[in-house]
N, C-alpha and C positions, 0 to 999 in steps of 0.2 A: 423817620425810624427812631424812635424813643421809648425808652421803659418805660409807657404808659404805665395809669394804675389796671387796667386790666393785666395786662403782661403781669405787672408786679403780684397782683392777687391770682393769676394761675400757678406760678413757680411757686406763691406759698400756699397754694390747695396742694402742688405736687409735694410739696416737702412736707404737710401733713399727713397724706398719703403714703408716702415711703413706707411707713410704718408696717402698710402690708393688712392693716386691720378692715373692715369695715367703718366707714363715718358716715353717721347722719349729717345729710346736708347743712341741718341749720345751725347744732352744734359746730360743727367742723366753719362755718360761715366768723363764728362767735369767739371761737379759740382764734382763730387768724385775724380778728376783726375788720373785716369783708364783712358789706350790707349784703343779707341775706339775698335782697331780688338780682343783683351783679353777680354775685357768686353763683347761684343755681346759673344763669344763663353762662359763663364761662366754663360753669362746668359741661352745659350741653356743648358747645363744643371740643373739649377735651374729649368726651364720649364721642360724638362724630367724628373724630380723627382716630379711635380705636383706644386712648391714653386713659381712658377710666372706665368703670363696668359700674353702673346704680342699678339700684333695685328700690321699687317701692315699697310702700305698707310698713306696717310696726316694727319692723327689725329693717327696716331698708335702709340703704344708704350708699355711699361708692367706696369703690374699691380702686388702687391701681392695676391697671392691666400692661404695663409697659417697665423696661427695664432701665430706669433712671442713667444707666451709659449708655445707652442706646439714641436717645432723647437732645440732641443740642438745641444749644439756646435759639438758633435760626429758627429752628424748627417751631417752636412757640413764637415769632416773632409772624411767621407764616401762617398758623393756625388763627393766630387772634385779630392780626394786623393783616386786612385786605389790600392797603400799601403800602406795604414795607421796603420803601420806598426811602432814601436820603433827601431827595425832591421827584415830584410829582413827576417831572419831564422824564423821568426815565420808566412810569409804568407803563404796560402794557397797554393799549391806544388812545398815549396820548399824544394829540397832533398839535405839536409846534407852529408857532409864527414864524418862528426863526428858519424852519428847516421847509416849509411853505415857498415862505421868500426868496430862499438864498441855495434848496436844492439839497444841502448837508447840515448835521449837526453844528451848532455853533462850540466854541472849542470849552465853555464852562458847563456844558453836557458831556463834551469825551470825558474830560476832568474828573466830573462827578461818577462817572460810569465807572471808571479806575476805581473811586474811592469805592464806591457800591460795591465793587467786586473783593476787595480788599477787606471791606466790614462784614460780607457777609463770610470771607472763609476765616474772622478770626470767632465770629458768630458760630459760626459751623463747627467748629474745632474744642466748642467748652461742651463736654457735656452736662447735662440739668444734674446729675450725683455729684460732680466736682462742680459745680456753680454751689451747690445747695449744702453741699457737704466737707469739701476740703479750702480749708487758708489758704489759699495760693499764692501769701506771701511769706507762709510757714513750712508750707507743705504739707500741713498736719489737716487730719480727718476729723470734723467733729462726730459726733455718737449724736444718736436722734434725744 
């Protein structure tokens, strides 16, 4: 679990977005500088999670459809990242040697499981307008 550049180039599609306006894709690709073929397919999933509205043709483009507090950072870590995941051994069917052999988890899995749950509620607790918009060692809001 790492701010890939995927992850990184949706939080600044969404912070482009905030704005409220319509964006053409390839523009809005160009101002973030995100290669156009990465950004269209991050964007389809942001739309398959319900987080942006596009439209085709000559005035097309997306829009946001989601309300930036609403939105935590887990949550995009979840949409883009199929393992979101600190180590593999904790996804969902993955079958151990350790636990094969020996019956139980071995104890730098309980460990990890701790820390997993721990990352994800501090993950879970920022939301994407205070990630993308407030100093959180100021306190202060920036303006778009």
């Amino acid at each position: 679990m790492l701010i890939n550049r995927e992850i990184d180039y949706a939080i600044r599609i969404l912070r482009a977005l905030a704005d409220g306006e319509n964006h053409p894709i390839k523009p809005l690709c160009e101002e973030e500088d995100i290669p156009w073929s990465f950004g269209y397919k991050i964007l389809g999933k942001l739309r398959n999670a319900g987080y942006v509205k596009s439209v085709s043709g000559v005035h097309g483009g997306c829009t946001l459809t989601v309300d930036l507090h609403e939105v935590t950072v887990l949550d995009i870590f979840r949409i883009l990242d199929d393992k979101p995941y600190i180590n593999k051994c904790l996804g969902e069917g993955y079958i151990c040697k350790w636990v094969v052999k020996k019956g139980h988890p071995c104890i730098v899995h309980r460990n990890l499981t701790v820390m997993q749950k721990e990352l994800d509620q501090i993950l879970g607790s920022y939301d994407l307008h205070s990630l993308i918009f407030v100093d959180q060692t100021a306190g202060e809001q920036q303006e778009l």
